[in-house]
BALUM-634883 format. One line per 4 residues: number of its first residue (from 1); their letters; for each residue x, y, z of N, C-alpha, C. Coordinates in nm, 3 decimals, always signed. Example, Ala and Ser with C-alpha at 12.3 -4.5 7.8 and 13.67 -1.06 7.14 Angstrom:
2
1> AS> +1.319:-0.569:+0.780:+1.230:-0.450:+0.780:+1.320:-0.330:+0.780; +1.285:-0.225:+0.708:+1.367:-0.106:+0.714:+1.290:+0.003:+0.787
//
This chain:
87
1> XXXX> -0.662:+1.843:-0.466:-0.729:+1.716:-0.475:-0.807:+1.705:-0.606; -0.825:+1.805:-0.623:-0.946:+1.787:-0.765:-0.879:+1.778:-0.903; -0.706:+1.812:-0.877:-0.642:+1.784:-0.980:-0.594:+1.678:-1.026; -0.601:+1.591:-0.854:-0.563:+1.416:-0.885:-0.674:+1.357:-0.937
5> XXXX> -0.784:+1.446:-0.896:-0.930:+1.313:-0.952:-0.938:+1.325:-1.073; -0.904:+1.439:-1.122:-0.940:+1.494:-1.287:-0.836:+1.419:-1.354; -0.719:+1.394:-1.349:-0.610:+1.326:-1.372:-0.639:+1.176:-1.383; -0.671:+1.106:-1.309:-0.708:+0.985:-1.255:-0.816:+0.941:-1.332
9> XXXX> -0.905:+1.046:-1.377:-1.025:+0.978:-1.391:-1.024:+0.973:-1.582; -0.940:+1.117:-1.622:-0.907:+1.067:-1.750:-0.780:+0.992:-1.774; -0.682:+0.981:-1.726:-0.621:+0.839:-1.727:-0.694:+0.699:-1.755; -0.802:+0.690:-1.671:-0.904:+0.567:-1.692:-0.965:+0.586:-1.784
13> XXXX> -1.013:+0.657:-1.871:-1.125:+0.700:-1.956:-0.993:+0.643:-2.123; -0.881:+0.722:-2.102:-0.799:+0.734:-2.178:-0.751:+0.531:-2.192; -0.714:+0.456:-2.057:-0.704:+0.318:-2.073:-0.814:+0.248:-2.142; -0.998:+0.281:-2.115:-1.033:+0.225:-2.139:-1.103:+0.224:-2.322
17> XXXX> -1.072:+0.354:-2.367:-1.080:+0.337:-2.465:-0.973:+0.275:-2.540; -0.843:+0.314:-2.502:-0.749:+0.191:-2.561:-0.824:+0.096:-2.603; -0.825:-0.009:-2.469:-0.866:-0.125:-2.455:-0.944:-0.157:-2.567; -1.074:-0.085:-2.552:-1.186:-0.112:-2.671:-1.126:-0.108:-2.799
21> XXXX> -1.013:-0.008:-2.834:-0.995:+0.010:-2.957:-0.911:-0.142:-3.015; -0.781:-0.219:-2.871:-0.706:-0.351:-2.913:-0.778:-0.425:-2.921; -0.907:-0.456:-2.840:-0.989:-0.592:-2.887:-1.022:-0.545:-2.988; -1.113:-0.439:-3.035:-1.168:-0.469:-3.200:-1.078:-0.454:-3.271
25> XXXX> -0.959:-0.456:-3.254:-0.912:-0.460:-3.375:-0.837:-0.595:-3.380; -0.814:-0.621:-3.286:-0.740:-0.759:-3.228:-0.902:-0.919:-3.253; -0.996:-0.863:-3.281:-1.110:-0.920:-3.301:-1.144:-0.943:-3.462; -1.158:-0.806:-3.500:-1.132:-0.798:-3.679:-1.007:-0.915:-3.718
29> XXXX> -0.890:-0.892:-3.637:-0.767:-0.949:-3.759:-0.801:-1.080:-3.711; -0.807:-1.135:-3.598:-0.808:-1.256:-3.553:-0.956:-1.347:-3.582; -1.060:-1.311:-3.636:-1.162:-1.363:-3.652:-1.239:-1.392:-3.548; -1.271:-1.247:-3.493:-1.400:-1.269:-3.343:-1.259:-1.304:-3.219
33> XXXX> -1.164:-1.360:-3.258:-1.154:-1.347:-3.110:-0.987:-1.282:-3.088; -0.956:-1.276:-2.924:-0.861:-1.193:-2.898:-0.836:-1.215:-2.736; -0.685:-1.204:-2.727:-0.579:-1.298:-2.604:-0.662:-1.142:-2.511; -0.729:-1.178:-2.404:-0.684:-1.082:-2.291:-0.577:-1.048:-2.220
37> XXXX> -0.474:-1.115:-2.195:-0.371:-1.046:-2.096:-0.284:-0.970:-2.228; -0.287:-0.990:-2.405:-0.233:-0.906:-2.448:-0.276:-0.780:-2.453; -0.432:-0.774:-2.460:-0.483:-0.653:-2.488:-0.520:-0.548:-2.369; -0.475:-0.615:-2.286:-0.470:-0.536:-2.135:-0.331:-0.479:-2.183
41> XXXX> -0.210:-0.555:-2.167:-0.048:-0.538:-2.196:-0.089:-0.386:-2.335; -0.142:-0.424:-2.431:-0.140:-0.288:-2.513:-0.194:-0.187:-2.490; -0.311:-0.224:-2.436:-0.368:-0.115:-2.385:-0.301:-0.050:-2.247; -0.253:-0.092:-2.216:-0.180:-0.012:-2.076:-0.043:+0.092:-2.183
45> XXXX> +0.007:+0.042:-2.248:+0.121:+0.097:-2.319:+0.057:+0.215:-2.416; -0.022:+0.160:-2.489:-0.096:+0.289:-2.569:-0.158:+0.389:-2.509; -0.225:+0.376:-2.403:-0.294:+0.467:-2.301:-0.138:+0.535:-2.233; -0.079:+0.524:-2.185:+0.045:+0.547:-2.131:+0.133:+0.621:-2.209
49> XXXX> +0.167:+0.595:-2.349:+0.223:+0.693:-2.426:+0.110:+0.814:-2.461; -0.018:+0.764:-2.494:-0.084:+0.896:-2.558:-0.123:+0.957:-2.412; -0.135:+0.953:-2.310:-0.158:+1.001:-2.167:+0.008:+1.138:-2.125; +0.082:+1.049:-2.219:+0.186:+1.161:-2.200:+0.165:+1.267:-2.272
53> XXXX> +0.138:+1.301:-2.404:+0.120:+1.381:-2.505:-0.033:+1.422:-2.481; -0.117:+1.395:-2.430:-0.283:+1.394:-2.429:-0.277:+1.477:-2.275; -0.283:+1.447:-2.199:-0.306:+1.490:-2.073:-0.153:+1.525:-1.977; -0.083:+1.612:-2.062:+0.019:+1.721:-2.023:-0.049:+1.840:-1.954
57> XXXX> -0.125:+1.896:-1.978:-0.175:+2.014:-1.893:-0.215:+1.968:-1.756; -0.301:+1.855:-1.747:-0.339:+1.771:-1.638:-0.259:+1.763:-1.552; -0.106:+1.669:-1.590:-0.002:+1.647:-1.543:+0.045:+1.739:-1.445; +0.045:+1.855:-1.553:+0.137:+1.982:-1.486:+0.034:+2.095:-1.329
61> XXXX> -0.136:+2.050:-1.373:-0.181:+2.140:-1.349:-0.139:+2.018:-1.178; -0.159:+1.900:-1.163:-0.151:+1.836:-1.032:-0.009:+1.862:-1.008; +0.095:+1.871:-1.088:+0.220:+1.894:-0.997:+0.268:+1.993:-0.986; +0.176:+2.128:-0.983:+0.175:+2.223:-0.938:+0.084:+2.227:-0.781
65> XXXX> +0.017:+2.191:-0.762:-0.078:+2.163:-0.630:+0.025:+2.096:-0.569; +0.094:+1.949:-0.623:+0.178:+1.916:-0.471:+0.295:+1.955:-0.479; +0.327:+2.031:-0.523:+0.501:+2.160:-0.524:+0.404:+2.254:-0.425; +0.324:+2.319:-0.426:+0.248:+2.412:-0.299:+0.198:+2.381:-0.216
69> XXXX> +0.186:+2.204:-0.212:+0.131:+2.179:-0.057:+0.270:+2.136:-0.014; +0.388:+2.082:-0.069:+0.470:+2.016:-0.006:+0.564:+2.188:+0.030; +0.563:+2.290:-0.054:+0.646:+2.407:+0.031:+0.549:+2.445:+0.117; +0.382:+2.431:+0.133:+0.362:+2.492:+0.272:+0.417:+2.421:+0.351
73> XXXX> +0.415:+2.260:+0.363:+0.449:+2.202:+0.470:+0.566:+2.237:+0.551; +0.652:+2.288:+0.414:+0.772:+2.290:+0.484:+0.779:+2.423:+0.514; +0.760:+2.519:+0.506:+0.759:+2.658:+0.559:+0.710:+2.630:+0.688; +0.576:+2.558:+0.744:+0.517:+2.479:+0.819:+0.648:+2.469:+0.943
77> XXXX> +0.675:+2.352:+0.900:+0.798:+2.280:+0.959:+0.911:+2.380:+0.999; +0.938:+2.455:+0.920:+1.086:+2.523:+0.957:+1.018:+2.619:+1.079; +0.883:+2.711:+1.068:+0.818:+2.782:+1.104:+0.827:+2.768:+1.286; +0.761:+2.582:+1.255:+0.751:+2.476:+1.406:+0.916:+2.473:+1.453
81> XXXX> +0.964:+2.450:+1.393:+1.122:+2.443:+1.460:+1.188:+2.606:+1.470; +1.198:+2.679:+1.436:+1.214:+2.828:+1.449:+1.125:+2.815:+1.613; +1.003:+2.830:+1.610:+0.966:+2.835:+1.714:+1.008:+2.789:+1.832; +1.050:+2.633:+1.834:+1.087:+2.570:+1.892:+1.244:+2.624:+1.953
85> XXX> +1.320:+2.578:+1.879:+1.463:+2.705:+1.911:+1.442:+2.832:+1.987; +1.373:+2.939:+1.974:+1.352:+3.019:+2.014:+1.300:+2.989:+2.154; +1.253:+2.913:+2.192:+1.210:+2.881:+2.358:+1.326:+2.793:+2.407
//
């Protein structure tokens, strides 16, 4: 769990500086002002590519946690049905 929050929470950190960075600059070229639904649209894409290259360890360290909760489950499961068979 603490690998999705850590994940999650710089994901957001990582969007919202985007963001800040397309309005001012989208503010500079345009003279004070700047389209919101574009600079949401860039900022989701820029955060999104550098989130791939930026927070790879992150990535890997959460999809390692649910590759080991999803084989306990299933060791789990086969474990419950083994049992089951056997009676």
């Amino acid at each position: 769990m603490k690998e999705f929050v850590v994940y999650t929470l710089m994901r957001v950190v990582l969007f919202v500086a985007a963001f800040a960075v397309v309005v001012g600059i989208m503010a500079l070229l345009l003279d004070g002002r700047y389209n919101l639904f574009w600079s949401v649209i860039l900022a989701f894409l820029i955060s999104g590519v550098a989130s791939y290259f930026l927070l790879d360890r992150q990535r890997e360290a959460f999809a390692r946690r649910v590759e080991a909760r999803a084989a306990r489950a299933s060791a789990a499961f086969e474990e419950r049905k083994a049992r089951e068979d056997s009676d």
